[in-house]
N, C-alpha and C positions, 0 to 999 in steps of 0.2 A: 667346464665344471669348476664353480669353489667349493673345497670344505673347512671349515670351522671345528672346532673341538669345544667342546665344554669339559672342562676339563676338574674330573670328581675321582679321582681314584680309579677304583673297579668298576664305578658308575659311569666313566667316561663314555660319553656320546659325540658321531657327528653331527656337525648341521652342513648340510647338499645343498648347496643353489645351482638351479643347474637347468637352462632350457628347455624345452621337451623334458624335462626331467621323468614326467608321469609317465610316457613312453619306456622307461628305463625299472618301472618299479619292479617288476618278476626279478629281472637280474639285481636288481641291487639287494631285494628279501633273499634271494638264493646265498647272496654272498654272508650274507651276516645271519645265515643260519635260524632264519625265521620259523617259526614251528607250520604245520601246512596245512593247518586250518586257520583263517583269516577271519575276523567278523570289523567288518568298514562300518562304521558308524557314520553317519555324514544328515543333512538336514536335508526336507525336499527341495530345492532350489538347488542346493550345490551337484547331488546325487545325479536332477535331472539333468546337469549340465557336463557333469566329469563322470559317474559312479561309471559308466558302460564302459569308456579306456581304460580306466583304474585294472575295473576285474577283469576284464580281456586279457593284459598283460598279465597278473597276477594268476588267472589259470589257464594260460599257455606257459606259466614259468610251472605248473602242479599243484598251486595253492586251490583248497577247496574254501569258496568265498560264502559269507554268509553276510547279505548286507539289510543292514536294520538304517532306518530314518526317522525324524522327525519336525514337528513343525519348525520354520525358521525363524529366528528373532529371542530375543533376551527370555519373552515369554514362557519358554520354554526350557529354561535353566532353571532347572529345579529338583525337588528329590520323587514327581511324580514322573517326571521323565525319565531319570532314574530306575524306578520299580519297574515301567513298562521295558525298556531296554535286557533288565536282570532280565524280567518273566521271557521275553522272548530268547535270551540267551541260555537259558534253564531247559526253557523246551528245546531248543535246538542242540541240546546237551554238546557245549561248546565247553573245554576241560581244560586244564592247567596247562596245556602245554601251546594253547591259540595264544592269537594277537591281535588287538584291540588295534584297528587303523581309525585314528580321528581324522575325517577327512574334511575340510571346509573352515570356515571359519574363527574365532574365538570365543563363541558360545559352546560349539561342536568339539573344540579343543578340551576345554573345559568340564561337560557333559560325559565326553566321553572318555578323556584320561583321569575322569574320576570313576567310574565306569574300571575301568581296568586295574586301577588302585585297591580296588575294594571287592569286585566279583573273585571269588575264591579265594581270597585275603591275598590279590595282585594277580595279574598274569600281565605277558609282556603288552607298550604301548610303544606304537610308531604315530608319531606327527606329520601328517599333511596337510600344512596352512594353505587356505585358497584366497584370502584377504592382505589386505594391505599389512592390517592392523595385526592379524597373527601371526603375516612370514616375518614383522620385523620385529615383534615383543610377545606374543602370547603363546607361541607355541612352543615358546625356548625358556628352558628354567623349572618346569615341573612343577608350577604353580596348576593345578586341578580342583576345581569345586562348581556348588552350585549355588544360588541364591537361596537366602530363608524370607518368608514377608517381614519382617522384623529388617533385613540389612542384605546388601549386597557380597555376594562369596563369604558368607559367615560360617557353612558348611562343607571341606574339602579336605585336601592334604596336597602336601610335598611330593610327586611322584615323577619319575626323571622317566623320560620314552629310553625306546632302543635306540632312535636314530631321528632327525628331523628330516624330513625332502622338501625340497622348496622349489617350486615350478613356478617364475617369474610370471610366463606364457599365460598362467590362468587369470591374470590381474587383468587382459584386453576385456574380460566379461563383466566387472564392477562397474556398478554405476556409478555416477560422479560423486553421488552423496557419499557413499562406501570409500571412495578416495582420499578424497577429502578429510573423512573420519580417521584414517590407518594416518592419513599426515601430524595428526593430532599427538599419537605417540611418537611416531618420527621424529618429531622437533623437542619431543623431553629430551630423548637421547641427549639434542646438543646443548640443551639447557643444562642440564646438571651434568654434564662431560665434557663433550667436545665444542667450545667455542666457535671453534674454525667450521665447520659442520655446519653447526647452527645458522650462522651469517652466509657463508659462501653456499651451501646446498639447499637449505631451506629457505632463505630467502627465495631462490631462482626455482626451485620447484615449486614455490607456494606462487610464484608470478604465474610459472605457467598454466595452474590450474590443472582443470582434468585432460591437455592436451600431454599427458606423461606418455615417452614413450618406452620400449622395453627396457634401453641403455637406463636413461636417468631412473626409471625402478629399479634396477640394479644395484645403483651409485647409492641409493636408499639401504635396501637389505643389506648389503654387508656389515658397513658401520653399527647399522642399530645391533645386530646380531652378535658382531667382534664384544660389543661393549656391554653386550648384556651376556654373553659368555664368561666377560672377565669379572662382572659383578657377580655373579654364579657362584662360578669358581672359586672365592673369597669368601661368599656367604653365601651358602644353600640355604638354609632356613631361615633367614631374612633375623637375624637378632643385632645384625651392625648394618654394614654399609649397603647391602641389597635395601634395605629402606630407601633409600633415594629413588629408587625407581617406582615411589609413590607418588610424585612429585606432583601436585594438582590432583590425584586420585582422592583427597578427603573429601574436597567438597564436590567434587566431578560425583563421587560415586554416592553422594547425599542427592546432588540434583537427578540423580538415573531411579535411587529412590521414591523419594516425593511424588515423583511422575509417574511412576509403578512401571518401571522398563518401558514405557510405553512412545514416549516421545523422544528424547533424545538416542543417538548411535553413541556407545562408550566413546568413543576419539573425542567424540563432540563437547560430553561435558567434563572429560578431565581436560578438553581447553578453556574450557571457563573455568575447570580450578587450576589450571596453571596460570591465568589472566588474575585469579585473586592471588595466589602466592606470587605473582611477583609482585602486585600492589603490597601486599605486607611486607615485604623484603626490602623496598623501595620505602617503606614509611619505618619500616625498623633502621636503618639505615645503612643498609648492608649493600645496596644496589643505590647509585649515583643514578640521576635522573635520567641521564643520556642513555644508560644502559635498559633502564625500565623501559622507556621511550620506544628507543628502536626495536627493544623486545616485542612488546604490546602490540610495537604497528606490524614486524611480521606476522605476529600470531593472530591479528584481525583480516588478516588477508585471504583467511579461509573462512566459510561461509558457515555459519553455525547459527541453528535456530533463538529467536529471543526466547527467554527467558519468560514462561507464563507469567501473564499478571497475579494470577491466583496463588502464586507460590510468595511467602513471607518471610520474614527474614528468621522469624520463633520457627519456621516449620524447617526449615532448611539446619539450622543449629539444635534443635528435636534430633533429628535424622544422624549428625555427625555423634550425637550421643551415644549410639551402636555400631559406630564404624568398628571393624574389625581392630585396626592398628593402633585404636586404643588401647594405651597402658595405664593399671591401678586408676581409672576413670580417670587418667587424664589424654588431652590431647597430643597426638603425636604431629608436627607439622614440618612438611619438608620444604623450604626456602632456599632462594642464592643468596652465598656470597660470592654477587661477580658471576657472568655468563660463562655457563662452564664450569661453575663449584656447586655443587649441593653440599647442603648443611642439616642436620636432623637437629632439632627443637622441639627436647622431651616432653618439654611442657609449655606449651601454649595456651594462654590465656582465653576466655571466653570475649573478654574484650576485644582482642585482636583478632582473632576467629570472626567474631559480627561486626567490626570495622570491614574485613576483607569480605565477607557476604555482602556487607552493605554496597558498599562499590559494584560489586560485581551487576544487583540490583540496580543501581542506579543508572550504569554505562549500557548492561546489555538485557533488561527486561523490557516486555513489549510496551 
């Protein structure tokens, strides 16, 4: 077993990587004093595939389980999945003193740690990521919300779990596209942090494609987790350096827009906004060619949808007009300087914003 700390004060939580882990959860709610009524929130796909171990352990450790689902996919991140979730937990008169298990993914993270945020003004939240993409970025940090049709996460809050468990073991059931997608945040990490990362792991995990086996997903999770604990830990509310871990999120979460959740997997299109910021960062001239270069060609080494013809360049900079991390209507944009530095750039330009669309358009549209 590792653990990690996120380290908040009185809010301090672990993060568990740890084998078999699910196997282990009755005893590990035992220990940290979980209240003994549990409500698992998870989507149907994940449910069908873990929710029967989860609550086996969980009421042979005395928790009484109540598990609530629903459909899987972005689609479903919203404030109607929300009201059905309350209404079933109203009626099952689940009270101040349960705990909200997000189990699955990082819609389900999301969903449901907002879910627990807000039903009876908070009750406790435990995180169990089942994806690539939320054991190494989404379940860690306390970020919870839902999408509005207007913008992507425009509706949520700040709310930190009791504790995160991380079960490597459940990664063998991802499909290649779901892999692939989780590598996408993976490789910010080493872009805006860790240099060394970025080239020596990413590199050789993105060669091998979805032949990962448990070791090298391991050799993933930590890193991302260490470094997005220590981003945390310095800024919880994201008003300074937690910004970086936007990095490619503006236009990524413009192009998951446009498309209405529909086509791209998250990982997928904040790689193509991390493919435009580093062309900006490379034309502002903060990235030397070689560096864009060999960045660009790792990050093409994983398989991501083109780019609809139908999508424009006016609709795609429309869309960044309501991103969230807009400040006083201007653009917030996060760039290297140098693999391995992120730089926040309060005010970016509309010009530069549709130069790096336009590329993006030009290199990776159908």
């Amino acid at each position: 077993m590792n653990q990690l700390v996120v380290e908040l004060g009185e809010r301090s939580y672990p993060i568990i990587i740890e084998n078999k882990g699910l196997n282990r959860i009755g005893g590990l709610f035992l220990e940290r004093e979980i209240g003994k009524r549990v409500v698992v929130i998870s989507d149907n796909i994940v449910a069908g595939l873990y929710a029967e171990t989860a609550i086996d352990h969980l009421e042979w450790a005395g928790f009484e389980v109540t598990l609530l689902t629903f459909p899987a996919g972005e689609k479903s991140k919203n404030l109607k999945t929300v009201d059905r979730l309350f209404e079933q937990m109203i009626s099952a008169k689940i009270d101040r003193r349960s705990t909200v298990v997000a189990f699955g993914g990082g819609v389900v993270g999301d969903v449901a740690g907002f879910v627990a945020a807000t039903y009876l003004r908070s009750i406790q939240l435990v995180q169990i990521p089942t994806t690539l993409l939320s054991q190494t970025d989404s379940s860690v940090g306390g970020k919870v919300g839902v999408n509005h049709r207007l913008g992507k996460n425009m509706i949520g809050a700040i709310y930190q779990p009791k504790f995160v468990l991380i079960d490597p073991l459940v990664l063998r059931t991802l499909e290649s596209r779901e892999v692939f997608s989780g590598l996408g945040e993976v490789l910010k990490y080493g872009l805006i942090w860790d240099r060394q990362f970025f080239y020596e792991i990413g590199e050789k995990i993105c060669q091998n494609q979805n032949r990962l086996d448990v070791e090298s997903i391991e050799q993933l999770i930590q890193p991302c987790c260490r470094i997005k604990a220590a981003v945390v830990a310095s800024d919880e509310k994201e008003w300074g350096l937690r910004r970086i871990l936007n990095f490619g999120h503006t236009i990524g979460h413009a192009l998951e827009a446009v498309t209405n959740y529909k086509y791209f997997r998250h990982g997928e299109a904040v790689l193509l906004g991390m493919k435009a910021m580093l062309y900006l960062s490379f034309r502002r001239h903060l990235l030397d060619e070689s560096a864009f270069a060999s960045a660009t060609k790792i990050l093409n080494l994983i398989p991501v949808p083109k780019i609809p013809r139908v999508l424009t360049s006016d609709k795609i900079l429309d869309q960044l007009q309501v991103d969230k991390k807009n400040v006083a209507g201007k653009i917030v944009a996060i760039l290297l300087d140098g693999i391995g530095r992120a730089m926040i750039e309060e005010d970016c330009s509309k010009a530069q914003i549709s130069e790096a669309v336009n590329y993006l358009l030009e290199k990776y549209q159908e």
